[in-house]
C-alpha positions in Angstrom: 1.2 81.4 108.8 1.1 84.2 106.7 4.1 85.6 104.9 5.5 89.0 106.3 6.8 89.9 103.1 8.6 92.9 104.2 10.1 92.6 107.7 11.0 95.7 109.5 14.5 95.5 109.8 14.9 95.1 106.3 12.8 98.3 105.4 14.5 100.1 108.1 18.1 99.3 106.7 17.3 100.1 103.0 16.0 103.6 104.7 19.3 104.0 106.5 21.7 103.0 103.3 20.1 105.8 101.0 20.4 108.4 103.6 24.5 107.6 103.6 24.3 107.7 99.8 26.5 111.3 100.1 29.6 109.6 101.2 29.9 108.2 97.6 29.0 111.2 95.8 29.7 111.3 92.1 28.9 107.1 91.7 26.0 107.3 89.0 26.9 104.7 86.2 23.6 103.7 84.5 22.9 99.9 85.0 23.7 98.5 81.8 20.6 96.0 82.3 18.4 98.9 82.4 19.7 100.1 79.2 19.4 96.8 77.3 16.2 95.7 79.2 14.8 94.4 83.0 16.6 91.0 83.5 13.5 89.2 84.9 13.5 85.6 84.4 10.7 83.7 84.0 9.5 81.1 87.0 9.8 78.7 84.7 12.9 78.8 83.6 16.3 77.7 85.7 19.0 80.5 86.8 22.0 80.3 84.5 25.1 81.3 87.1 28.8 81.6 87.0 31.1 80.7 89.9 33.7 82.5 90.4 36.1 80.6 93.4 35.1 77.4 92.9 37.6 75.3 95.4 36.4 74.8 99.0 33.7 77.2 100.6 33.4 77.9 96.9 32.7 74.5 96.0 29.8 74.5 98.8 28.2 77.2 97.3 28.2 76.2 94.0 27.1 72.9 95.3 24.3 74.7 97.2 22.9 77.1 94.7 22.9 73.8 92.0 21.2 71.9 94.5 18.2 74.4 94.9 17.1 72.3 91.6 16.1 76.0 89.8 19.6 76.9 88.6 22.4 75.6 86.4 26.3 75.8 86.4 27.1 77.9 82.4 30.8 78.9 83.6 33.0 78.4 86.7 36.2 80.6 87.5 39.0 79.9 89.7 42.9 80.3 89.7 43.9 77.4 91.0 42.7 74.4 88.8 43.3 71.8 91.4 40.8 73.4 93.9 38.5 73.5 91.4 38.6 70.0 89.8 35.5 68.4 92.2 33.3 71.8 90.4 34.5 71.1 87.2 33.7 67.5 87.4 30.4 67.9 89.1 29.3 70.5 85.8 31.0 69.4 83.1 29.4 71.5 80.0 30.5 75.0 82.5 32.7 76.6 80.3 36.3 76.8 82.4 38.6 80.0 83.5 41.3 81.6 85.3 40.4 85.2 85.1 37.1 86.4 86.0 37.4 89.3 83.8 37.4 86.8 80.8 34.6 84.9 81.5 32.5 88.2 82.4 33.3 89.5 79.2 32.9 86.4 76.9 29.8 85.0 79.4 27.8 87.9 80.4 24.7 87.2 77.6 25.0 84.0 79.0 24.7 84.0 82.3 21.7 85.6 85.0 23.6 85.3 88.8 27.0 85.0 90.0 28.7 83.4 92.9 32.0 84.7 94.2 33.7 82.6 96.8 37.2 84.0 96.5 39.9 85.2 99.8 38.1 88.6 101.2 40.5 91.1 98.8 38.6 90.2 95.6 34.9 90.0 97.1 34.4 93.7 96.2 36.3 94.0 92.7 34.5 90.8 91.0 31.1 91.5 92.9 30.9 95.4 91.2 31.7 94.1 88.1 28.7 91.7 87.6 26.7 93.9 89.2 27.6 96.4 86.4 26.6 94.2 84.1 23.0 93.7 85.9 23.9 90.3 87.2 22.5 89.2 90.8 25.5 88.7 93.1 26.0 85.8 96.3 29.1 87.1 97.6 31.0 84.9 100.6 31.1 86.7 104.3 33.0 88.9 104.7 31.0 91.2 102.2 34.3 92.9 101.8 37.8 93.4 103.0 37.5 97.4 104.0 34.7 99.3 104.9 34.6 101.7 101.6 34.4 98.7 99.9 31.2 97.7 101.7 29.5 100.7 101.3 30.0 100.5 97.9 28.6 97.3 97.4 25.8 98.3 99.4 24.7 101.3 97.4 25.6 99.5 94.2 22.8 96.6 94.9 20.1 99.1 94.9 21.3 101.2 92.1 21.5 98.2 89.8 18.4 96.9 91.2 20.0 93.2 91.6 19.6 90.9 93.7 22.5 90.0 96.4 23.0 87.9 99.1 26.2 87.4 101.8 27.0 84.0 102.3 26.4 84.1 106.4 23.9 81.3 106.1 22.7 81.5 109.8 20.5 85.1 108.9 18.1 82.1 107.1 17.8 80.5 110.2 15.1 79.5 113.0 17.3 81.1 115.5 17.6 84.8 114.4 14.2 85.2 114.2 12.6 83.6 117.0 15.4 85.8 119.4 13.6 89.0 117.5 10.6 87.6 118.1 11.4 86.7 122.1 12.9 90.8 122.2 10.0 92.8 120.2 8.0 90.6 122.8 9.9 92.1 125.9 11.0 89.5 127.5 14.5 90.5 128.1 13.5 94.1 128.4 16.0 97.0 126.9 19.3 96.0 125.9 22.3 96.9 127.5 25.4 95.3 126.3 26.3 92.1 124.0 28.9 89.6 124.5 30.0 88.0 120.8 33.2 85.4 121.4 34.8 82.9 118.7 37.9 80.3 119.4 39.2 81.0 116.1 41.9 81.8 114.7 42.4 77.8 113.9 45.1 79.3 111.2 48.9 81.3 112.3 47.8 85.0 113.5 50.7 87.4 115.1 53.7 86.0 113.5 55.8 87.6 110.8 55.8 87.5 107.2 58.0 84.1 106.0 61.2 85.5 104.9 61.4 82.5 102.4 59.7 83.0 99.0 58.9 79.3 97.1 57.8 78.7 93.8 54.2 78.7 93.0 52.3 75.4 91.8 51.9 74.6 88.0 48.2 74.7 88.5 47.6 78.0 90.5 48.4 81.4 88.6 49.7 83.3 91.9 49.4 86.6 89.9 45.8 86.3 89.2 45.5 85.2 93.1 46.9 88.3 94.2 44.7 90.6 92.5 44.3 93.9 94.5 46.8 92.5 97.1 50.2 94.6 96.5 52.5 92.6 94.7 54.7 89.6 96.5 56.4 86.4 96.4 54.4 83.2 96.6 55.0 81.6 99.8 54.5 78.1 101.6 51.2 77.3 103.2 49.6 80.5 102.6 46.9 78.7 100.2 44.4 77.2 100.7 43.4 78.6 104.3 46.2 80.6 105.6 45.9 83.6 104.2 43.1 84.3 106.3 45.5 85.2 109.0 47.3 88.2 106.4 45.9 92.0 105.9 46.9 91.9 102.4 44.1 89.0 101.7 42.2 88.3 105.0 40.2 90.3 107.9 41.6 87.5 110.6 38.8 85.8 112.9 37.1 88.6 113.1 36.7 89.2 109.0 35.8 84.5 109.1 33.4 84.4 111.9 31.3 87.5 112.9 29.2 87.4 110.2 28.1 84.4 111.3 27.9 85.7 114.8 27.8 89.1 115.5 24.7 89.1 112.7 21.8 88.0 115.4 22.2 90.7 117.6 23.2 93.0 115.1 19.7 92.2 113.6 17.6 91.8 116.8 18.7 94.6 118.7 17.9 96.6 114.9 21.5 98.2 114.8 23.2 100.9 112.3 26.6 102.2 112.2 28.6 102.3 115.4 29.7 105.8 117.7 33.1 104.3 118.8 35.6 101.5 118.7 38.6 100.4 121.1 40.7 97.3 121.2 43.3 95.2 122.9 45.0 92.7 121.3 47.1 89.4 122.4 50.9 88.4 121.3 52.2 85.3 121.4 55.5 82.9 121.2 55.6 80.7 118.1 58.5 78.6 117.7 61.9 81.0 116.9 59.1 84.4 116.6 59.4 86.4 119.5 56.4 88.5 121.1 57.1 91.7 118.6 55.2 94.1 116.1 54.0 91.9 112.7 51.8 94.3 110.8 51.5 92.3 108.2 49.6 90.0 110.3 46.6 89.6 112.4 47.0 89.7 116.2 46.8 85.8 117.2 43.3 87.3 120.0 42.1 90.3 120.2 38.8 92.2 122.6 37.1 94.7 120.9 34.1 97.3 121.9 31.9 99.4 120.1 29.4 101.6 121.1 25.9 102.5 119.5 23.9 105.4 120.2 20.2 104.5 119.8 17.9 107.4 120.0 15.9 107.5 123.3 17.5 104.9 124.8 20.9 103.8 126.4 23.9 103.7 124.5 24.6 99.9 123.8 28.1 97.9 124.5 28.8 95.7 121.9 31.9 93.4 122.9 33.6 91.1 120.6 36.2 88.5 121.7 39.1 85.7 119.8 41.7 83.5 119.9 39.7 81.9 122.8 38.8 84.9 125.2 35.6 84.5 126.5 33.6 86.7 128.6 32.3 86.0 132.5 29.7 83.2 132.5 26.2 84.5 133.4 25.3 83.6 136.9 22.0 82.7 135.6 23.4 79.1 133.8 23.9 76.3 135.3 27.6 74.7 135.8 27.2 71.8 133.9 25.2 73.7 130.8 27.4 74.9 128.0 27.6 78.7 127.2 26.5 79.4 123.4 28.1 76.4 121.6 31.0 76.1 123.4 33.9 77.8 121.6 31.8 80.3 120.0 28.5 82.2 121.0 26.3 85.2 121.8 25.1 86.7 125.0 22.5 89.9 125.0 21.8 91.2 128.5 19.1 93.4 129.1 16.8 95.5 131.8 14.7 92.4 132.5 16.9 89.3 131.8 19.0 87.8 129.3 19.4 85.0 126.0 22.4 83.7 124.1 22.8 81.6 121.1 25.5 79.4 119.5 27.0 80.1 116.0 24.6 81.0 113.0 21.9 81.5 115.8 21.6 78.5 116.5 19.7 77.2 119.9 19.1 80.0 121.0 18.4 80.1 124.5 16.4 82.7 127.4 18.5 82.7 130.6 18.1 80.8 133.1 17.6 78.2 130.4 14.5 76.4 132.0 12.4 79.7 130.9 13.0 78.6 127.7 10.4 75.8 127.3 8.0 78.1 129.4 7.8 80.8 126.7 5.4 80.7 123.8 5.4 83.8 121.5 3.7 83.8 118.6 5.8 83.9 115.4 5.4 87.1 113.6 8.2 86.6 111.0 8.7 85.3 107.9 10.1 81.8 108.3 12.9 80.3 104.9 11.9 77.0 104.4 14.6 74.9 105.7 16.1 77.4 107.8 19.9 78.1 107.1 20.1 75.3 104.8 17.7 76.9 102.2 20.0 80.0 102.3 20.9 79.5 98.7 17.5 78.5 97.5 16.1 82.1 99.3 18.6 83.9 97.2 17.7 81.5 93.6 14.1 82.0 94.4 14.5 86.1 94.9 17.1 86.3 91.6 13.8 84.4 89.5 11.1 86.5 90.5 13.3 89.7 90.3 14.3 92.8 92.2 11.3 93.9 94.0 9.5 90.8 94.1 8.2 89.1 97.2 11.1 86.9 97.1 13.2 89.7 97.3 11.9 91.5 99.9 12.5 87.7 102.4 15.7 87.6 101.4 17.6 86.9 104.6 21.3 88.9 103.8 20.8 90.9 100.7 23.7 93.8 101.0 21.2 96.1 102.4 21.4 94.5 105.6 24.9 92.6 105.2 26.4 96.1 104.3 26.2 98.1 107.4 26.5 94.3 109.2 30.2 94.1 107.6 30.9 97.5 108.1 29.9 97.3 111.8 32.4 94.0 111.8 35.3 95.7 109.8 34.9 98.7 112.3 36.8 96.4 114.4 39.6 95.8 112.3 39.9 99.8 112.1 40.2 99.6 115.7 43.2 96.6 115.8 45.3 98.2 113.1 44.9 101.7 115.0 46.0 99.9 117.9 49.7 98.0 115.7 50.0 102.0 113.9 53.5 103.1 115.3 55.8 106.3 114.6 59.4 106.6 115.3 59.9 108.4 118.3 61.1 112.0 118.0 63.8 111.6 120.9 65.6 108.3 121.7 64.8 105.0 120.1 61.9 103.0 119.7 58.7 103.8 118.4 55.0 105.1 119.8 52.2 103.6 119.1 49.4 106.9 119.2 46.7 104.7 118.5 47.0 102.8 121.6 44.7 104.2 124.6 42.2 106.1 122.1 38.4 105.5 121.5 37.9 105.8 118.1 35.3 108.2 117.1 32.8 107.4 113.9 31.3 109.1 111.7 29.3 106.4 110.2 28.0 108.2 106.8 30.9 109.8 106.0 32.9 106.7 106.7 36.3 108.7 109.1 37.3 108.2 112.4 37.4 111.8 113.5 39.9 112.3 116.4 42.5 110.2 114.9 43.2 111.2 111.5 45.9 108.1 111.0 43.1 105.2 111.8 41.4 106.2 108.6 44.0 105.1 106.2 42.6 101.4 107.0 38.8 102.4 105.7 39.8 102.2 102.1 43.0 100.4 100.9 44.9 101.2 97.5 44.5 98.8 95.3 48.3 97.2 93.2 48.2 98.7 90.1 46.0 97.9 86.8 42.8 96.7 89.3 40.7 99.4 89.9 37.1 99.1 91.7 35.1 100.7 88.7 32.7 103.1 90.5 
């Protein structure tokens, strides 16, 4: 099969970041590898990467990129030294450190690629400053914790000319493509509305912030772990998963799991920026916590809706669903057959009939399901060898040959695509937190909650929700002091 070395989505979505590129006015540093040189590595030659995050998912990817065979481990970075023993063990001559901003600045020569594996807060921070430096970037889904932040990153890829990937290993999959491949052949007609639906949170959501501060382990440097976050006490259980579940540090289930699933529609259906956004979220009883407002945290399930405009053609629904909700079961599957994967999955409905897939894209399926061994439609589309598990080889393979090269233009996630993807995903967020903003009430007690009963209105380049000035305090956060983004 011959290699389509520049898929049309991808083109499309470069096209459609540039022509935001006035939202971020005034961001034109000179890449610093231009000025000392292209950073083009020979195919002979192995990728020299840094990990920075190197406990858990971390430890995956560094395990992942290593195992390609075409790079090796010069420096590994994580703040909490007993999440990162197995990384340290598995690459001894790595050079070791806390702070990222160390090893940049004493590794840099040294290094070609970067992985950062860290809670969402720090994705954007660390990923801008190797990118700065002219080092290729695999950043871990979400792209970023607030939409600014995402934009950033996006535009900042293609003015450093680097080569980036996001860490939702399922875009490298069989799936993805073989549902464009079913929809650009018609067989589902026009599409009308998408059903996306997760079981998670598996980790506390709705529930207020511990009153009890503890001491932080010997081994973790909990002031290095906060970062951007504003300034706090350690607390109990919040690391190594838990902090998922907090604004501060996490984007909830939404932020862990939709770019894993929200990304094959997102990429069949060829989508951009969203018109609008509502919510409705859940609220639960946990133990002595009492249904009540906990900004701090998450809601424990949430539904949200977005709307795109697509020119010439019905405006899509795009529903996404947590904590368990699911939506009504398609008439056209059988009782005994099981609905995506089960606790997560995808359902596109169009004019002419309907498919759905399980996490990552997986089995995807035409409904009724016995059509789906009927169909045979040519494959059009580039194919990664080994499907999701060669994402990490797709993005050593594109950070060898270079920016431009053909290896670049089949990467499966580069932030060209993952950008607008986590923006599209974050727009949710926007929506839940406009839904928990409350004012004291002018007359009486209690408090409103304005946000509640609105459709958010987006302006997608200009990154504002403009009919309710308050939502857009949650598109780019402040930062605690002395960290600064750097653009």
């Amino acid at each position: 099969m011959k290699k389509d070395n520049k898929p049309q989505d991808q083109n499309s979505r470069r096209s459609f970041i540039k022509a935001s590129a006035t939202a971020l006015a005034g961001f034109y540093l000179v890449p610093r590898h231009v000025l000392g040189g292209p950073g083009f590595i020979a195919p002979s030659d192995k990728l020299r990467v840094a990990g920075i995050g190197v406990g858990g998912m971390g430890y995956n990817d560094v395990r992942g990129t290593f195992n390609s065979g075409k790079a090796d481990f010069i420096a590994l970075c994580d703040v909490d030294d007993t999440r990162a023993k197995r990384a340290v063990e598995d690459h001894p001559k790595a050079k070791y450190y806390r702070d990222y901003r160390e090893m940049l600045d004493k590794e840099h020569q040294n290094i070609d690629a970067i992985t950062i594996s860290t809670p969402d807060h720090m994705h954007a921070i660390q990923a801008i400053a190797a990118m700065q430096l002219g080092k290729h970037v695999y950043v871990q889904k979400p792209l970023s914790h607030d939409i600014y932040e995402a934009r950033v990153l996006t535009q900042a890829a293609d003015r450093y000319k680097v080569v980036t990937q996001m860490g939702n290993q399922g875009s490298s999959g069989e799936g993805v493509r073989k549902m464009m491949e079913w929809y650009n052949a018609g067989l589902i007609g026009e599409a009308t509305r998408v059903y996306c639906w997760t079981d998670r949170p598996v980790w506390p959501q709705g529930i207020p912030w511990p009153k009890e501060s503890a001491t932080p382990p010997a081994d973790l440097d909990w002031d290095l772990w906060l970062g951007t976050a504003p300034q706090k006490n350690y607390v109990a259980n919040l690391i190594p998963f838990n902090w998922r579940g907090w604004w501060d540090y996490g984007t909830g289930a939404l932020g862990d799991m939709a770019c894993h699933i929200m990304e094959p529609p997102f990429r069949v259906l060829g989508l951009g920026y969203p018109e609008s956004a509502e919510c409705s979220v859940g609220s639960v009883y946990i133990g002595e916590f009492q249904r009540g407002y906990f900004p701090d945290s998450c809601p424990p399930s949430s539904h949200i809706t977005l709307k795109f405009k697509r020119e010439g053609k019905e405006d899509l629904s795009f529903h996404w669903m947590d904590g368990g909700i699911q939506p009504a079961r398609p008439e056209e599957l059988g009782p005994n057959e099981v609905m995506g994967d089960g606790g997560n999955g995808v359902i596109i409905e169009g004019t002419k009939g309907k498919m759905m897939c399980g996490t990552y894209g997986r089995n995807p399926q035409l409904l009724p399901t016995s059509k789906t061994a009927e169909i045979n439609v040519p494959e059009t589309l580039y194919r990664v060898p080994n499907g999701d598990a060669g994402h990490y080889n797709n993005w050593v393979e594109a950070c060898i040959e270079g920016y431009g090269s053909n290896a670049y233009n089949n990467l499966s996630s580069p932030f060209s695509i993952a950008g607008p993807l986590t923006e599209s995903v974050l727009m949710g967020n926007l929506a839940i937190r406009s839904y928990d903003y409350r004012i004291p009430r002018t007359t009486g007690n209690g408090f409103d909650y304005p946000g509640r009963g609105i459709k958010l209105v987006w302006d997608g380049p200009n990154m504002k929700v403009t009919n309710f000035d308050p939502a857009n305090q949650f598109v780019k956060r402040e930062y605690r002091e002395g960290w600064k983004l750097g653009v």
